[in-house]
C-alpha positions as CSV (number, residue, x, y, z in Angstrom):
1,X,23.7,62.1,-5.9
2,X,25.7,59.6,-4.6
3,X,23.3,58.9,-1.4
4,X,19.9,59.5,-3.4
5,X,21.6,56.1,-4.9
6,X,22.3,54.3,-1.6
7,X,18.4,55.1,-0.6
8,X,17.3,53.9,-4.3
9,X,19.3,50.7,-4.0
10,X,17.9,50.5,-0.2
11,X,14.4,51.0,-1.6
12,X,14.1,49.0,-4.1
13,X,15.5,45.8,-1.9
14,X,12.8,46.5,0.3
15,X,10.6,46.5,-2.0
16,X,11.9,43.5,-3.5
17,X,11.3,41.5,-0.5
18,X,7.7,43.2,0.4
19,X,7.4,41.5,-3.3
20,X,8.2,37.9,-3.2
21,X,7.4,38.0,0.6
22,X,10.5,37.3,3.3
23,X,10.6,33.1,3.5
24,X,10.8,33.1,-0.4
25,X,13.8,35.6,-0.4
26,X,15.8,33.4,1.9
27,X,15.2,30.3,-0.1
28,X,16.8,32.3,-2.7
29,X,19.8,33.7,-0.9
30,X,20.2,30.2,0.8
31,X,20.1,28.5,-2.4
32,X,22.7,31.1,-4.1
33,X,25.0,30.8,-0.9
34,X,24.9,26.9,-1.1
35,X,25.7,27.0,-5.0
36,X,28.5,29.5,-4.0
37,X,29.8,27.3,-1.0
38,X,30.0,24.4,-3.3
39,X,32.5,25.9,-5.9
40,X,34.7,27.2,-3.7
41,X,34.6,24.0,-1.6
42,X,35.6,21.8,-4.7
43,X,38.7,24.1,-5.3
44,X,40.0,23.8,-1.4
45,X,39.0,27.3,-0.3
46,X,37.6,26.5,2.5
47,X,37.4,29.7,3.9
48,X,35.1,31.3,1.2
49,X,33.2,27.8,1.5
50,X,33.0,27.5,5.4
51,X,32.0,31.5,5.2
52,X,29.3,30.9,2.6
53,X,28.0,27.5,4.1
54,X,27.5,29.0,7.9
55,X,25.9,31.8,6.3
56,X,23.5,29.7,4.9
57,X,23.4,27.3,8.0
58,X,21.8,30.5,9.7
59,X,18.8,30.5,7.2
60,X,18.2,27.1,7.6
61,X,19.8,25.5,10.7
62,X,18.5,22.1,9.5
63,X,20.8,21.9,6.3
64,X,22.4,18.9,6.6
65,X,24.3,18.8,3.9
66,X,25.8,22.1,4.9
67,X,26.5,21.1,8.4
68,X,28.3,18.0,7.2
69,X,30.6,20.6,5.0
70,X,31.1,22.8,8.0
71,X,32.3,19.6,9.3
72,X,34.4,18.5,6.9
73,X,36.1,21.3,6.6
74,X,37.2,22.3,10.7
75,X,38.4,18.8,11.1
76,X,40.8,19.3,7.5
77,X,41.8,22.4,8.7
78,X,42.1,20.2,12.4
79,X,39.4,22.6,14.2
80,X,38.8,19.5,16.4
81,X,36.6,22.0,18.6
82,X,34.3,22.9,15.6
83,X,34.4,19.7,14.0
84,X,33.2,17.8,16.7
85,X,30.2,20.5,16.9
86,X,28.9,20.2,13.5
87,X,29.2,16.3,13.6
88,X,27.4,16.1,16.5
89,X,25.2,18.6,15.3
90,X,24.4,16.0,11.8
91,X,24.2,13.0,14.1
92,X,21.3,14.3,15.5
93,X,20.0,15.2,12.1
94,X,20.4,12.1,11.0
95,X,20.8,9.3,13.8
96,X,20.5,6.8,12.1
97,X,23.2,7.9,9.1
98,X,26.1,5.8,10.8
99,X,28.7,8.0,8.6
100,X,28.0,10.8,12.0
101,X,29.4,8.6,14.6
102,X,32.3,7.5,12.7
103,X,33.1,11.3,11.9
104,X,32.7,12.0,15.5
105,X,34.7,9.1,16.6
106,X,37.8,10.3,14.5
107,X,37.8,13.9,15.7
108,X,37.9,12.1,19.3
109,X,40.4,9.8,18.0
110,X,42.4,13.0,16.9
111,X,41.8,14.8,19.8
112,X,43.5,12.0,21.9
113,X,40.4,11.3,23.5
114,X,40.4,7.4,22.8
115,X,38.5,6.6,25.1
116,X,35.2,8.6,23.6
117,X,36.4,7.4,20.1
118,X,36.3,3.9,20.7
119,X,32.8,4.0,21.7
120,X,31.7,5.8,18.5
121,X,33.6,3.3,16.9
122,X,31.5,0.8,18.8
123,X,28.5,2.2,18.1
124,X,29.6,2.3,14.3
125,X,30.5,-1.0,14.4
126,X,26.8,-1.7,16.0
127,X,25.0,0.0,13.5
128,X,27.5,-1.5,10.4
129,X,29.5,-4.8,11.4
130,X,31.0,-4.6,7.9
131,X,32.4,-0.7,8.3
132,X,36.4,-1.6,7.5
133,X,37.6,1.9,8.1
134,X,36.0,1.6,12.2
135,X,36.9,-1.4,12.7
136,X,40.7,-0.8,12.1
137,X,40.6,2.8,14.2
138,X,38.7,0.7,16.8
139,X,41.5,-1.9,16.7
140,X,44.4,0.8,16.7
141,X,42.9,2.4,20.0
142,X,42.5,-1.2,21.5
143,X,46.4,-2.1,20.6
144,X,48.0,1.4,21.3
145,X,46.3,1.2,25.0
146,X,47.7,-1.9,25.9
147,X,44.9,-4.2,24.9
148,X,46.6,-6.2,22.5
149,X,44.7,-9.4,22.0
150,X,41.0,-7.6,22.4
151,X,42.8,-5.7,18.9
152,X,43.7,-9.0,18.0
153,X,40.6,-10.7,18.6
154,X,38.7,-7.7,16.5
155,X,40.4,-8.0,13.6
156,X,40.2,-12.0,13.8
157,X,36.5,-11.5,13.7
158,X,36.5,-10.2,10.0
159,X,39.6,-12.3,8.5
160,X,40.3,-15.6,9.3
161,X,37.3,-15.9,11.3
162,X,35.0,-15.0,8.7
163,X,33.2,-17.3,5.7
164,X,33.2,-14.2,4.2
165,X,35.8,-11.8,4.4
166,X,36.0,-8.5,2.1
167,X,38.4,-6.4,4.6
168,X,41.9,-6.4,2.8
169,X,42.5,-3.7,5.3
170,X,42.2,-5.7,8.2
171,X,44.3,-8.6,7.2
172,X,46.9,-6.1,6.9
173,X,46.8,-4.7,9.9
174,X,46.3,-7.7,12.0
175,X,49.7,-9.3,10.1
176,X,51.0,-5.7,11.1
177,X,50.8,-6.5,14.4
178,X,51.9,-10.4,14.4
179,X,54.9,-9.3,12.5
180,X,55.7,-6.2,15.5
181,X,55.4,-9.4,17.7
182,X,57.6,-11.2,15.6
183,X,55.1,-14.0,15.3
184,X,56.2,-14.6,11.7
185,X,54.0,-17.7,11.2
186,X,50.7,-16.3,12.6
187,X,51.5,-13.3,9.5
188,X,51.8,-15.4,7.3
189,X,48.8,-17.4,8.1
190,X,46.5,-14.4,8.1
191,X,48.0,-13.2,4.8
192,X,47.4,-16.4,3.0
193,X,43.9,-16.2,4.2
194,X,43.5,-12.8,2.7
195,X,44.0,-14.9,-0.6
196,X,40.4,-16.0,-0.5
197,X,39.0,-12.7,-1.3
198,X,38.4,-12.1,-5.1
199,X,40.7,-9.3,-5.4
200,X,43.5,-8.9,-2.6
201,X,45.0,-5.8,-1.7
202,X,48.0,-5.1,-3.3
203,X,49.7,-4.2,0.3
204,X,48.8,-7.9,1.2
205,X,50.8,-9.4,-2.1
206,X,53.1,-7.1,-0.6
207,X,53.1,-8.2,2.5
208,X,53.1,-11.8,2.1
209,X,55.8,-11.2,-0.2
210,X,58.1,-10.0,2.3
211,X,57.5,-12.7,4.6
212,X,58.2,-15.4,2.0
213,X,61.2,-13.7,1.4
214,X,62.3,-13.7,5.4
215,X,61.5,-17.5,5.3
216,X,63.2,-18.3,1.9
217,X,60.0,-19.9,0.5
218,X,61.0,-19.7,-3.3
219,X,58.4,-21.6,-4.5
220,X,55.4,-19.8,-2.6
221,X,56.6,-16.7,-3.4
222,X,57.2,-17.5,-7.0
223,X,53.3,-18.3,-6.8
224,X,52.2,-14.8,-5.4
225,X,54.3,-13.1,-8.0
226,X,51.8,-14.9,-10.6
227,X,49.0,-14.1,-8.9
228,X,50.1,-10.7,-8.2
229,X,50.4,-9.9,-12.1
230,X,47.6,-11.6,-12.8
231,X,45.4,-9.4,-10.3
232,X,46.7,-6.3,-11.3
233,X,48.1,-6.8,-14.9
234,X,47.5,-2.7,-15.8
235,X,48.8,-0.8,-12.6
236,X,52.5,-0.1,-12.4
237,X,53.0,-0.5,-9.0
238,X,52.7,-4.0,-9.3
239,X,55.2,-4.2,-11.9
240,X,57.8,-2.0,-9.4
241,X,56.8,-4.5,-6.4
242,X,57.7,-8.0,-8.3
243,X,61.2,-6.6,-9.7
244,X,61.8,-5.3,-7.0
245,X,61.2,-8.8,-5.3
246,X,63.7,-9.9,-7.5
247,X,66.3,-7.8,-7.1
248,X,66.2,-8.6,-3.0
249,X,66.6,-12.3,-4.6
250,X,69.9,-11.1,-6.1
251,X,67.9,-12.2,-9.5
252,X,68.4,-8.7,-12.0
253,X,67.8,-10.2,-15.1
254,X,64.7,-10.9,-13.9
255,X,63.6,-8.1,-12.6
256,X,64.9,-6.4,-15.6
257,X,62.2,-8.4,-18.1
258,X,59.7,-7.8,-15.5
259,X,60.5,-3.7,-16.0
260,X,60.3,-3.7,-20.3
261,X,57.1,-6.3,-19.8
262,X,55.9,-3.2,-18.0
263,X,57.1,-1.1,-20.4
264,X,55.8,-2.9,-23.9
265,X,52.7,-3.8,-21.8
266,X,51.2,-0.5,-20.7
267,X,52.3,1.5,-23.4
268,X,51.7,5.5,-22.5
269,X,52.3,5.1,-19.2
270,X,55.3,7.3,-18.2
271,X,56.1,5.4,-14.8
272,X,57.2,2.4,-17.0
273,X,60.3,4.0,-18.4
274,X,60.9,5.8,-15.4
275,X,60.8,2.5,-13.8
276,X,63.3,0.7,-16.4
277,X,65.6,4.3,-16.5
278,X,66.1,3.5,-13.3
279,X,66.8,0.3,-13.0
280,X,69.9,0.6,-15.4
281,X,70.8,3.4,-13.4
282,X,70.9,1.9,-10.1
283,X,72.8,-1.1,-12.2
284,X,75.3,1.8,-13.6
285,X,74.1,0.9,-17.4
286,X,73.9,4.9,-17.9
287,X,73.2,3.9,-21.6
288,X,70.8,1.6,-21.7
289,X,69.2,4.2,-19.1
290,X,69.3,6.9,-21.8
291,X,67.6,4.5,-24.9
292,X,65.0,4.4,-22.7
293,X,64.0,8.1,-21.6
294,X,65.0,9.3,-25.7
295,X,62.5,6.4,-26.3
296,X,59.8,8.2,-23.6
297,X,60.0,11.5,-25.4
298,X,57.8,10.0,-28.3
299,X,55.3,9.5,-25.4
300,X,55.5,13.3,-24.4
301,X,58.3,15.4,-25.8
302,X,57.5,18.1,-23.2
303,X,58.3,16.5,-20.3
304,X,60.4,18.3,-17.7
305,X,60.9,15.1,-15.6
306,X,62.5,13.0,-18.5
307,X,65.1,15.8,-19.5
308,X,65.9,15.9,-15.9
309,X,66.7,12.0,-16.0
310,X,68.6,12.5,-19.2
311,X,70.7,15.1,-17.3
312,X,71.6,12.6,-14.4
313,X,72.2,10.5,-16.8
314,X,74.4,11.8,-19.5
315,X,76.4,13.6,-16.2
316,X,77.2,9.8,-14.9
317,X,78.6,9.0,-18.0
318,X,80.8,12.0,-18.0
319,X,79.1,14.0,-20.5
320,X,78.9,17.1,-18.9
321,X,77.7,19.5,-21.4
322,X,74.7,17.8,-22.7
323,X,74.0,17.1,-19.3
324,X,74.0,21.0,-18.4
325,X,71.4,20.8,-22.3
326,X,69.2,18.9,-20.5
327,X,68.7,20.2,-17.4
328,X,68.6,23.3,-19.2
329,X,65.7,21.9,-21.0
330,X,63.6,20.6,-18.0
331,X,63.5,24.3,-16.8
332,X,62.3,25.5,-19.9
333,X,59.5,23.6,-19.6
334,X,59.6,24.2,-15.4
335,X,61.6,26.8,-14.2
336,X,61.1,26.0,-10.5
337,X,61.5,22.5,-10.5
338,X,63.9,22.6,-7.9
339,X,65.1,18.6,-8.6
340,X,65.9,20.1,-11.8
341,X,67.8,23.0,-10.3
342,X,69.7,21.0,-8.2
343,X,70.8,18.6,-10.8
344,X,72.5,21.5,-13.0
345,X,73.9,22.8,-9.5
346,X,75.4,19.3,-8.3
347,X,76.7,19.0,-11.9
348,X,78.5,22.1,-12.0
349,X,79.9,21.3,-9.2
350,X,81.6,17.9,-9.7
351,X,82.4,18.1,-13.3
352,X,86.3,18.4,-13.8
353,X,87.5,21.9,-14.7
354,X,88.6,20.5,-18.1
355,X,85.5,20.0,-19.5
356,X,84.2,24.0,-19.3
357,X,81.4,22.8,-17.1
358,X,83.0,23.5,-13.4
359,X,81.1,26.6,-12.7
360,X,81.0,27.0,-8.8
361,X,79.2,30.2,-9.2
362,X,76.7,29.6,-11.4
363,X,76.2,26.4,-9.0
364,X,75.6,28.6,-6.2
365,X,72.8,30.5,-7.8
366,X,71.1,27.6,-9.1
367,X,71.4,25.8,-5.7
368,X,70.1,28.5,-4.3
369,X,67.0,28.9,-6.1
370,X,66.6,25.1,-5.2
371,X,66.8,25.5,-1.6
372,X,64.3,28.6,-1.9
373,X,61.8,26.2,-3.2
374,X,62.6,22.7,-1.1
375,X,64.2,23.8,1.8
376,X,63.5,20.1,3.4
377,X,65.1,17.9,0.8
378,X,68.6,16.9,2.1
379,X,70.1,16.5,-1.1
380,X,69.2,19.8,-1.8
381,X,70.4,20.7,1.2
382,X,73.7,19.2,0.7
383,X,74.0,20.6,-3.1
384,X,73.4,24.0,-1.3
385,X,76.1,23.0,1.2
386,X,78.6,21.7,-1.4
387,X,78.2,25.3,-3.4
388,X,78.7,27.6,-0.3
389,X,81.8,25.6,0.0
390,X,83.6,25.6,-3.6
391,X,82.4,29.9,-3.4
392,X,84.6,29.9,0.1
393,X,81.2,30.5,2.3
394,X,82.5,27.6,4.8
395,X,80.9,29.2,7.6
396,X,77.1,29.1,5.7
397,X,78.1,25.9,4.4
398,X,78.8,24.0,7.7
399,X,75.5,25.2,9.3
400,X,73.5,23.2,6.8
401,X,75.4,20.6,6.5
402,X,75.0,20.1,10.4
403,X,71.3,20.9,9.5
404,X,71.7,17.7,7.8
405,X,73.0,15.7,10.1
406,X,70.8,16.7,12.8
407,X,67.9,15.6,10.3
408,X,69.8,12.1,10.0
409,X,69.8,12.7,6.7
410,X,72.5,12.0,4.2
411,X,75.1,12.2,7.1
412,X,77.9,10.5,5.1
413,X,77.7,13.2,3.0
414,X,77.4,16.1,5.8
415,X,80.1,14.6,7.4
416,X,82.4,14.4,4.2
417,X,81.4,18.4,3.6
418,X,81.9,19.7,7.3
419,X,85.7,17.7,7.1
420,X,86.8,19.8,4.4
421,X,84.9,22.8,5.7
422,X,86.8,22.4,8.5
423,X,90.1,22.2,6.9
424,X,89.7,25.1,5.1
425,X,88.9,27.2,8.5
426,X,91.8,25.6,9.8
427,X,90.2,23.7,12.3
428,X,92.3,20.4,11.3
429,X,91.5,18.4,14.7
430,X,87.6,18.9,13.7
431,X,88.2,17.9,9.9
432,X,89.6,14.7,10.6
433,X,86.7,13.5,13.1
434,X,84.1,14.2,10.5
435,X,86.4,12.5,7.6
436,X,86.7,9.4,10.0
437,X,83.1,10.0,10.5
438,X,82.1,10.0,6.5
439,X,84.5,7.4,5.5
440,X,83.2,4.8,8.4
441,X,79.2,5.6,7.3
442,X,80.9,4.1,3.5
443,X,81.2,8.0,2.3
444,X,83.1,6.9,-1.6
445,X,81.6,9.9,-3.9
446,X,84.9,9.8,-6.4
447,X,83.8,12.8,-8.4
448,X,83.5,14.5,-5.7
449,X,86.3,13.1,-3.7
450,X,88.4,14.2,-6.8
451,X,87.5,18.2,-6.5
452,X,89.4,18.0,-3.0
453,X,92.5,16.3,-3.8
454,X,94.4,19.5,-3.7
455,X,93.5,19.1,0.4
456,X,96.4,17.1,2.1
457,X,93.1,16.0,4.7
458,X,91.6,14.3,1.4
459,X,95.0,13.4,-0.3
460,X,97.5,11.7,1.9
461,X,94.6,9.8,3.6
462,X,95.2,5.9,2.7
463,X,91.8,5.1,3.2
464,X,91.0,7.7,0.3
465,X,93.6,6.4,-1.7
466,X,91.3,3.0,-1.8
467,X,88.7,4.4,-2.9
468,X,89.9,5.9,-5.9
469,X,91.9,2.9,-6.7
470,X,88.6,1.2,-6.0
471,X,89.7,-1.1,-3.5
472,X,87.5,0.0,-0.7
473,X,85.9,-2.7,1.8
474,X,82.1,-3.2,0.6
């Protein structure tokens, strides 16, 4: 029965194409493998598209837009081989569709084969003297070989040579590269240029920002932080750039109004109390920090990010369980939010044993879980490290803290942990190198300097001693 049904299927497909004659079948089939290709290329699965597209490629070798996805998708996936082969293949297509050579030209570029990139580039350039994106790969080749000014002089072309320049991109890059040559005025020059253009690009108020700063021009500065907010008076970026600004001017009140402006001003817009939370935190006002995120909960009570903040926050100021509430409340709504993870960890493992919430174990299991899911962050790291340590793992504890410090990542802290690692294993000789080690990279956690005072290492140290009494040299 069951192969008198394989014969009827066969049959009938036969039949089916005798029908509607061959040509027309494979319009169909094409067109159904195309429609195919196209969902699964819009959700990233780019080996159902890719599969699907050269499939239909082999019906009709002249699909462009197919070989263009083909394309696309070995050079994301950096099959430099195959990518160059399909670009190749549309430039031929369509020679004179200047998107080809540039595609082409970045594969090269990729490939480390400079030398055939820059003359796509070229020839990109040659078919559109206004493409920004070739024009700044052409100029990166041209300045990473050794040709400096012919980088120089490409970029000049379409900034502050040009009546009409609409490049932010190459403004930046060509103050890039005067800065990297410490040519200071020439930057600035080329950024105040980029001023002419309508609608500047928020890297060169950025830019130009940071020079002013270098060169103490108050007043010019004060200028681009008008024009700045004026430009770009709805994105929060801008808002984070010009307090910012202020707070390298040793001006936080400022900087402070600039952050609630931000706040009032763009209204639903999460980032802004994120962005004034942490300001107040960075400024230690743990309180004002908390108004603000209990005020962000009317914008979306479900949130796992705010209760997180409300967790560092309310742990600052000491308030250890309804820190441990609030963490507990971001996983809820997350459960493998590993920032939230390791905040409940790092708080259970600094909070004082009279307050019920040192729990060492539990620390350990929830640093754990962390680690599982971010195994690059260092402060994850480090939380991991710590809770190996207070559980008496001081051997698993010192390999990631070295893990750490071979990263070059939070090393005042690595160094801190593998000193009293290294007192507990008894290697005292070892334990005071990393201590001197910490304490000269400005290691002064008091919380957690105060869960190893029953070390004499941490203890009869004078240096320690100063920093608890808070008179350590800033």
């Amino acid at each position: 029965m069951k192969n008198f049904l394989i014969i009827l299927a066969l049959i009938s497909f036969i039949a089916l194409i005798i029908f509607i004659g061959l040509p027309q079948y494979n319009n169909l089939l094409h067109g159904q493998l195309m429609k195919d290709a196209e969902q699964a290329f819009k959700k990233t699965d780019y080996n159902e598209s890719g599969d699907k597209y050269a499939r239909a490629l082999e019906i009709k070798p002249d699909d462009l837009h197919a070989v263009t996805r083909l394309g696309h998708i070995s050079y994301v996936t950096k099959d430099y081989k195959n990518a160059l082969k399909y670009y190749k293949q549309a430039s031929e297509l369509a020679p004179d569709d200047v998107r080809f050579h540039f595609n082409v030209g970045l594969v090269y570029k990729a490939r480390g084969e400079n030398e055939q990139a820059k003359k796509e580039f070229q020839k990109t350039l040659e078919m559109d003297k206004n493409h920004p994106t070739a024009r700044k790969h052409l100029a990166e080749i041209l300045w990473d070989s050794g040709e400096k000014q012919s980088a120089i002089a490409l970029l000049k072309k379409s900034t502050i040579e040009s009546d009409d320049p609409i490049d932010p991109v190459a403004f930046r890059l060509l103050a890039d590269y005067y800065l990297s040559m410490k040519k200071n005025e020439e930057a600035r020059k080329v950024l105040e240029s980029a001023l002419r253009i309508e609608k500047p690009h928020k890297l060169i108020f950025d830019r130009l920002l940071s020079v002013y700063e270098k060169e103490q021009n108050d007043e010019k500065a004060d200028k681009i932080l008008n024009r700045y907010m004026s430009t770009y008076p709805d994105d929060i970026d801008t808002y984070l750039a010009v307090s910012q600004f202020y707070e390298k001017r040793k001006q936080p009140h400022k900087a402070e109004k600039i952050l609630e402006l931000a706040k009032d001003k763009l209204g639903n817009n999460l980032e802004s109390y994120f962005a004034l939370s942490g300001y107040y935190r960075r400024h230690k006002e743990f309180k004002k920090g908390i108004e603000v995120m209990e005020q962000a909960l009317t914008v979306d009570p479900n949130s796992n990010r705010i209760y997180f903040t409300l967790g560092l926050l309310y742990s600052e100021i000491g308030k250890y369980k309804r820190a441990e509430d609030e963490y507990k409340r971001a996983l809820a709504i997350r459960y493998n939010d590993a920032n939230s993870l390791n905040g409940l960890a790092w708080m259970y493992l600094i909070a004082p044993d009279k307050s019920g919430c040192y729990k060492p174990k539990e620390a350990l299991k929830f640093a754990r879980k962390a680690y599982n899911y971010s195994p690059g962050n260092p402060a994850i790291v480090d939380t991991f490290a710590r809770a190996c340590y207070a559980n008496g793992n001081y051997s698993e504890a010192t390999v990631k803290y070295s893990d750490n410090i071979q990263r070059g990542e939070t090393v005042e802290y690595a160094n801190y942990g593998l000193a009293v690692c290294y007192y507990k294993m008894r290697r005292e000789k070892l334990a005071k190198k990393h201590l001197d080690k910490a304490l000269e990279l400005k290691f002064n956690d008091k919380k957690l300097i105060n869960q190893d005072m029953d070390l004499k290492l941490i203890s009869e140290d004078k240096r320690i001693k100063k920093i608890i009494e808070g008179k350590e040299k800033k």
